[in-house]
C-alpha positions as CSV (number, residue, x, y, z in Angstrom):
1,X,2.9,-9.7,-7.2
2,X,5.0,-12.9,-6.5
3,X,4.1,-15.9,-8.9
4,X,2.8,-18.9,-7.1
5,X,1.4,-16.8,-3.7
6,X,-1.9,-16.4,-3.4
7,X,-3.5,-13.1,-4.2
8,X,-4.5,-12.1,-1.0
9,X,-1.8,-13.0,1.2
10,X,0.6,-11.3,-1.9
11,X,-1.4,-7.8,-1.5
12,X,-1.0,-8.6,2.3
13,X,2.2,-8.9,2.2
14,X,3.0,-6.0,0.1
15,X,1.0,-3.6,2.2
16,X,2.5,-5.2,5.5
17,X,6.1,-4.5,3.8
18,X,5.0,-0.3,3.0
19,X,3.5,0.1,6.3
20,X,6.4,-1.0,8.2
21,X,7.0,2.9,8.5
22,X,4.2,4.2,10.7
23,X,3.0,7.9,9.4
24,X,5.9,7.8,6.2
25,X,5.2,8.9,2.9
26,X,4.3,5.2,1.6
27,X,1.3,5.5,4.0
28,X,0.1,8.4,3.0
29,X,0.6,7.2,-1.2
30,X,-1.4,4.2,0.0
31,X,-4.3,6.1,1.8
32,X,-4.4,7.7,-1.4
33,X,-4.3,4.8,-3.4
34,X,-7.5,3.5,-1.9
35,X,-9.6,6.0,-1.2
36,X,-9.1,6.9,2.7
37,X,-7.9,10.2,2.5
38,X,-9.7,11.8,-0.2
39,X,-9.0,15.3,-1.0
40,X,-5.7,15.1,1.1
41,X,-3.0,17.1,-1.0
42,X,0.9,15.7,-0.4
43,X,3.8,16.8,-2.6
44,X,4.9,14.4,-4.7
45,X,8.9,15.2,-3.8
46,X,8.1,12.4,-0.9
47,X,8.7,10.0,-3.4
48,X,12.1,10.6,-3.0
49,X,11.9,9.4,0.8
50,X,11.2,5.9,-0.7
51,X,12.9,2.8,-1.4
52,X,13.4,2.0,-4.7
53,X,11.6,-1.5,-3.5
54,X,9.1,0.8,-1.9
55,X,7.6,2.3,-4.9
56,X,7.7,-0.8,-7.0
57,X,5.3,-2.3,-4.2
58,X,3.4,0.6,-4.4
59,X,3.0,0.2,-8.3
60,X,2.1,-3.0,-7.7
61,X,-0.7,-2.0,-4.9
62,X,-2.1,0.4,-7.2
63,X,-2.0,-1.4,-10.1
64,X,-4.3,-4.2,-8.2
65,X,-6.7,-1.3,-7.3
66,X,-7.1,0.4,-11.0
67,X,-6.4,-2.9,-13.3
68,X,-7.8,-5.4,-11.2
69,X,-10.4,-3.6,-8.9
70,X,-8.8,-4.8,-5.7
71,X,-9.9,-2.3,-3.7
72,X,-11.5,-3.8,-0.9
73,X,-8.5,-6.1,-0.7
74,X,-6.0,-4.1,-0.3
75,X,-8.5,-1.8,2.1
76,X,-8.7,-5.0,4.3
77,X,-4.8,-6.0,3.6
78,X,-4.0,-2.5,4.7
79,X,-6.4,-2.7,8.0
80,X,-4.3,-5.9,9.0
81,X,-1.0,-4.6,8.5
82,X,-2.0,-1.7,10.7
83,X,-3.2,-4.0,13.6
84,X,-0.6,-6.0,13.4
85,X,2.1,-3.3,14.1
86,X,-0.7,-2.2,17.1
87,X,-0.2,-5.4,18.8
């Protein structure tokens, strides 16, 4: 995450920046990541539809779920970026 942002608008950002994609293999990873679509199988070959930049933010999402316990963070960062591409 980006030194001297705040954690929450960082993870916010992040998420907002993965989700710009709506249904692409970086929301499905990120479902993953926290928890939403349990059970769900996906191939891992749709890492190769990514972004180099892509997967580093997803490292970085996932790393604030399992190192940090972020989860309800980036749940609520991910609920925002999805509203926001509603509106």
């Amino acid at each position: 995450m980006p030194p001297g942002v705040p954690r929450t608008s960082a993870i916010e950002q992040a998420a907002s920046e993965v989700l710009k994609d709506p249904g692409g293999p970086a929301e499905r990873i990120l479902a993953a990541i926290v928890g939403i679509s349990e059970g769900e199988a996906f191939d891992v070959s749709i890492l190769d539809a990514l972004t180099p930049e892509s997967i580093m933010l997803l490292d970085c999402l996932a790393g604030e779920v399992i190192d940090a316990g972020r989860r309800d963070e980036l749940a609520h960062a991910i609920a925002a970026a999805l509203m926001k591409r509603v509106q």
